[in-house]
N, C-alpha and C positions, 0 to 999 in steps of 0.2 A: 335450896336443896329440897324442904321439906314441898316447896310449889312445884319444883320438878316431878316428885316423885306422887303427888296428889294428880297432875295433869296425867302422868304414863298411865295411872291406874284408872282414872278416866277415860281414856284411850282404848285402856283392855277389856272394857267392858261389851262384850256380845250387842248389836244394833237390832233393832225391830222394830219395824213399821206395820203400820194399817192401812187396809185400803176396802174398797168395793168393787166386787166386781159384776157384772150386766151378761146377764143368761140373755138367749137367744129368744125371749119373750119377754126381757126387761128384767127378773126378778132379779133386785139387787142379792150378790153373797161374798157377808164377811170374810175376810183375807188376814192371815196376821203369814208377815215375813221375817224371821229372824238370818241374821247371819253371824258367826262363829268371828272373834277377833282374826285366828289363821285360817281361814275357809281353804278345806280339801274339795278336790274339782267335780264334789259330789253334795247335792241336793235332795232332803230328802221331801215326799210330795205326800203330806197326812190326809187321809178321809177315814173321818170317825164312823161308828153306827147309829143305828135307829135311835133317836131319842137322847142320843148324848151329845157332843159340842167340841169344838176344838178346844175349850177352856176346860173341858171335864179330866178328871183322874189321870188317866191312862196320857191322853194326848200332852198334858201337862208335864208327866215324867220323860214321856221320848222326847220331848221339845228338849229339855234342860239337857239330858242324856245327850242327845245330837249335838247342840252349839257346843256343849263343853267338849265332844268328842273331835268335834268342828266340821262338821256338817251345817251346811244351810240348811234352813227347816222352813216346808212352807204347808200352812195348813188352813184349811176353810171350815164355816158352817154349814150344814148341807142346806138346802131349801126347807123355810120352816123351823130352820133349830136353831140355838143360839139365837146372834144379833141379825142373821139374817132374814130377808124378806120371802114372801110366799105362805105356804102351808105343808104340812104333811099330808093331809087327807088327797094333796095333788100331786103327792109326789106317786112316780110311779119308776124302775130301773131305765127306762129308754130317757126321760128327762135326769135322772140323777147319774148317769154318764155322759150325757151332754153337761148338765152341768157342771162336772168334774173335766170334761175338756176343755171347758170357757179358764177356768180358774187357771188348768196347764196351759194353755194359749198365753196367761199373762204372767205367770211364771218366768215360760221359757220366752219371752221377750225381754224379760231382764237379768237371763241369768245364761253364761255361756256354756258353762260346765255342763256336766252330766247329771240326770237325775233319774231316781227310783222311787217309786211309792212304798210309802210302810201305812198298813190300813186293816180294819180289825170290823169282823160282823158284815153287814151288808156293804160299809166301806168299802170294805175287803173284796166283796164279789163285783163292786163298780168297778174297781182297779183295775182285778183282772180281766173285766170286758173291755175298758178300757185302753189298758197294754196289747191288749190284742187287735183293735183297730186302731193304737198308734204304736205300733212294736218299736219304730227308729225312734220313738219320744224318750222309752226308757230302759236304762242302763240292765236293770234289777228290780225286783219287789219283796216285799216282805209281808207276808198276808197272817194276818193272825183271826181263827176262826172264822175265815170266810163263807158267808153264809148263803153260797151258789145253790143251794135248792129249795128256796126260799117257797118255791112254787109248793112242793111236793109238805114243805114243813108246815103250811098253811091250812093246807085240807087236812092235812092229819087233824092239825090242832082244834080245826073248826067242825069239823065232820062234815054229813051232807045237808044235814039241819041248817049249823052254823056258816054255812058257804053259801044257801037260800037267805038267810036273815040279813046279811054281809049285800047281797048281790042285790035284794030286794030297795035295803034303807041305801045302801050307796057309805056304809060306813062303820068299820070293825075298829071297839078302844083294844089297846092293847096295854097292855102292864106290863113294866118292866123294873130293873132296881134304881134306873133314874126317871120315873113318873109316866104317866100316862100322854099316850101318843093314837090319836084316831088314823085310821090309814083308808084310804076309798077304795073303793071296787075295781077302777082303773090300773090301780097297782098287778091285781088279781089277771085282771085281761091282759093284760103285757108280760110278763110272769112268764109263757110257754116260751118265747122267743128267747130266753136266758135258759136254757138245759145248759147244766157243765158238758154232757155230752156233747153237745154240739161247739162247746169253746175246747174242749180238751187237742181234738186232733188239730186245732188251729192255734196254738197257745204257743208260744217258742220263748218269751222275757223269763230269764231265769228267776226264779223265784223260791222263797223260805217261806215255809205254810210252817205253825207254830197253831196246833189243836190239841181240848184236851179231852182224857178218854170218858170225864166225870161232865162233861158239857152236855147241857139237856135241853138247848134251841138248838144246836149244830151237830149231829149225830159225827164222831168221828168219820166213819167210814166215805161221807163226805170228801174230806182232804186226801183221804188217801185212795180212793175210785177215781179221784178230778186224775193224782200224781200218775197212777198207774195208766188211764188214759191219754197223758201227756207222753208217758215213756213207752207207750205203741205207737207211737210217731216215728222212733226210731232216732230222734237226737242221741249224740254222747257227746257230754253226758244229759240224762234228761235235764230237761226244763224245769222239773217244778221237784222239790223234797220236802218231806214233811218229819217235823219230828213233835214226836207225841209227849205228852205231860201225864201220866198215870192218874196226878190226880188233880189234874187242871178240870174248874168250871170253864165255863163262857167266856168269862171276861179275862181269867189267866192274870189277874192282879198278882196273885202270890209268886207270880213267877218274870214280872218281871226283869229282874236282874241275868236268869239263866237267858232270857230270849233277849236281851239286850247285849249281850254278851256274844251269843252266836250270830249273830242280827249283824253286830258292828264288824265282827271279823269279814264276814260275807258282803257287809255292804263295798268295805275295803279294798277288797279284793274285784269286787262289778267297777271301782273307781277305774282301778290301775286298768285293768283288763278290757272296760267297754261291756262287760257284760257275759264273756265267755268263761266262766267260772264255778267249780266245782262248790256247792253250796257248801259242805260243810267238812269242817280242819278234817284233814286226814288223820 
């Protein structure tokens, strides 16, 4: 009895595998797959931000959150972070959306269900370029501070001085609360071809944008110009809502549980439905 009941509880334990996977120039990037003992016919597809990790904070509690909710959970390192191969200084948005297409390529070769991305900071703005040139990939997304004007947030920061010094050496550090991250000039040139305006009238994956109003790399109004631009498309209901955090930073640790909450009910609902889903409880 007591080996019977050792083996079930063996059995109930959540599966997770590793793997690597080969961008379209070789760079290997870490892969961790978890699935849920009852897996619902919903996947979810993580991309961290700048300088953090699929092992960091954040991705670490929605991983736990998801399998135990029972969601598949699949999340990578971007190029350069974590266990993966490459650099940051190479990274630029046109390779770190291809490379976030390699890793869904091998995703959705092992998995039949539906899947939605949930992705936080510049993750976040991959996803949404992403969803947009593969809309039948995904169900739903869930974006938390996406950081779509990445271009605009740069020159501020740098001025025209620090944009010359940047453009000259071929190389800008950056400081963040997980360490310093150098980023190259490349990034800077590629930058114009990503305006939200230009993704908003072309955006349709229903999506939860989760920003807060105390964030000082992601300006609110950000999320809510991309939504308002999504909902002059003329979808009903629109595609994209955002709900604000009063006194949410950047990263929206403190919160969590409230965006995990609204997250699951919606992702729930993108399961049963395909994706035609009102984001949030009436």
């Amino acid at each position: 009895m007591a080996e019977g009941a050792a083996a079930s509880g063996a059995a109930a334990q959540p599966r997770e595998t590793a793997a690597r996977v080969a961008t379209a120039d070789g760079t290997e990037l870490a892969v961790r797959w978890a699935t849920a003992v009852r897996p619902s016919p919903l996947a979810l597809f993580y991309l961290h931000g700048l300088g953090s990790s699929q092992g960091g904070d954040k991705a670490t509690w929605f991983r736990a959150r998801a399998v135990a909710h029972g969601f598949a959970f699949c999340s990578f390192d971007a190029r350069g972070h974590g266990d993966s191969g490459g650099a940051v200084h190479d990274l630029t948005l046109s390779r770190a959306v291809d490379d976030a297409g390699a890793v869904l390529d091998w995703l959705t070769a092992r998995w039949d269900g539906r899947v939605a991305f949930f992705a936080s900071s510049m993750g976040a703005a991959v996803a949404l370029w992403l969803a947009e040139r593969r809309q039948r990939r995904f169900a739903a997304g869930v974006a938390i501070a996406p950081a779509l004007a990445m271009e605009r947030s740069l020159r501020d920061a740098c001025g025209t001085e620090g944009l010359r010094r940047w453009r000259d050496s071929g190389r800008l550090p950056i400081d963040n609360e997980m360490g310093e991250v150098e980023l190259g000039w490349p990034l800077m040139e590629d930058l114009p071809r990503y305006r939200p305006g230009a993704l908003a009238p072309r955006y349709r994956t229903p999506t939860l944008i989760f920003q807060g109003l105390r964030d000082d790399r992601v300006p609110w109004q950000t999320a809510t110009d991309f939504a308002a631009g999504c909902a002059a498309a003329g979808d009903d209901p629109p595609a994209v809502e955002v709900h604000l955090f009063a006194g949410g930073d950047h990263r929206l640790l403190a919160y969590r549980e409230p965006m995990w909450h609204l997250a699951a009910g919606f992702l729930e609902r993108a399961a049963a439905t395909g994706g035609a889903v009102s984001q949030l409880p009436p």
